[in-house]
C-alpha positions as CSV (number, residue, x, y, z in Angstrom):
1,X,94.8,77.3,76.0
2,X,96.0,75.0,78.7
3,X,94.5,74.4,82.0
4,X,95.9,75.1,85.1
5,X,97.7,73.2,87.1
6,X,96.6,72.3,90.5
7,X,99.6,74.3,91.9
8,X,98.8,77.1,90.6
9,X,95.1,77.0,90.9
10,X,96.1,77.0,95.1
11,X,99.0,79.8,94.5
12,X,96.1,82.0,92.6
13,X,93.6,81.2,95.4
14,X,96.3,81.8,98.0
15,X,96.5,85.1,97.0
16,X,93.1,86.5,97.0
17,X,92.9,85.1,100.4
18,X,95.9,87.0,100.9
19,X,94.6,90.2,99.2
20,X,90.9,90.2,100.8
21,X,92.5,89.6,104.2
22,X,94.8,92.5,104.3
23,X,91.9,94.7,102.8
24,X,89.3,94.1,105.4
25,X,91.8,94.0,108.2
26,X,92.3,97.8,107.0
27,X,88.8,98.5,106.4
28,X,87.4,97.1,109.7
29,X,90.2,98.8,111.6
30,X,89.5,101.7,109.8
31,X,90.1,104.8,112.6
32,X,93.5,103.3,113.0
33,X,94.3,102.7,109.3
34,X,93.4,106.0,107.5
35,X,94.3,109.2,108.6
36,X,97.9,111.1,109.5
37,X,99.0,108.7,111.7
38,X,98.4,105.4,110.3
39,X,98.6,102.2,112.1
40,X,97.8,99.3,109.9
41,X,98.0,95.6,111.1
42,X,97.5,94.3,107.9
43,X,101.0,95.6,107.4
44,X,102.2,92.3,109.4
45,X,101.1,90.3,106.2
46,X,104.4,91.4,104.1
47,X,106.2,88.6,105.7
48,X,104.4,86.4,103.9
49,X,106.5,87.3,100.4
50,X,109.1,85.5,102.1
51,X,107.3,81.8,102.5
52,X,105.1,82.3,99.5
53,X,105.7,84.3,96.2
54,X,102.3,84.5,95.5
55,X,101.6,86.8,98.4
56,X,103.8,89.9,96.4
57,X,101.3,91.0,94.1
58,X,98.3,89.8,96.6
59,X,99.3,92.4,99.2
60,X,99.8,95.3,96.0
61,X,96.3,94.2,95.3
62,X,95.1,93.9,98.9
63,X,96.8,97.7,99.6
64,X,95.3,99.4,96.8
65,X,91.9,98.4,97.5
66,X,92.4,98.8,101.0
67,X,93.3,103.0,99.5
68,X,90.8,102.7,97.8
69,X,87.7,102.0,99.9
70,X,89.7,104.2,102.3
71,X,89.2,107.3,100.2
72,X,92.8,108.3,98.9
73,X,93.0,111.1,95.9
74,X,94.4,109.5,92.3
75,X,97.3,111.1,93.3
76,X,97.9,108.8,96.7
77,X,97.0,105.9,95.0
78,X,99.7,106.4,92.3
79,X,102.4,107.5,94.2
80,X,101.7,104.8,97.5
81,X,103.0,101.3,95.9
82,X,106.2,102.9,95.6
83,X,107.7,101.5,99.0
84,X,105.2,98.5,98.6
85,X,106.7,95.3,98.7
């Protein structure tokens, strides 16, 4: 098994900054995140895709726990990455 570069080692930790950032932005702004109108601020961090390749699967993570400590059904959870970046 090979070691990983330092590159990578700062990509990888990149994105679970990435990830834990967008998921407590939407937990701690919860009344404003969940619910049938949903405004989510975390939303501002799918820019980042565009500067760093790391941040696509960071924000599916980040979203999906975010849905998850946010109390979606299976079935919102499967469906919701869909129109994710």
């Amino acid at each position: 098994m090979s070691a990983l570069k330092p590159q990578d080692t700062r990509a990888l930790a990149r994105g679970a900054i990435i990830a834990a950032l967008y998921t407590a932005l939407t937990v701690l702004l919860a009344p404003l995140s969940y619910g049938e109108v949903q405004i989510r601020f975390s939303e501002a961090f799918t820019l980042l895709p565009i500067l760093m390749p790391e941040a696509v699967p960071a924000l599916l993570v980040g979203c999906l726990l975010a849905n998850i400590l946010g109390g979606c059904t299976i079935f919102d959870l499967s469906l919701i990455h869909i129109s994710e970046p």
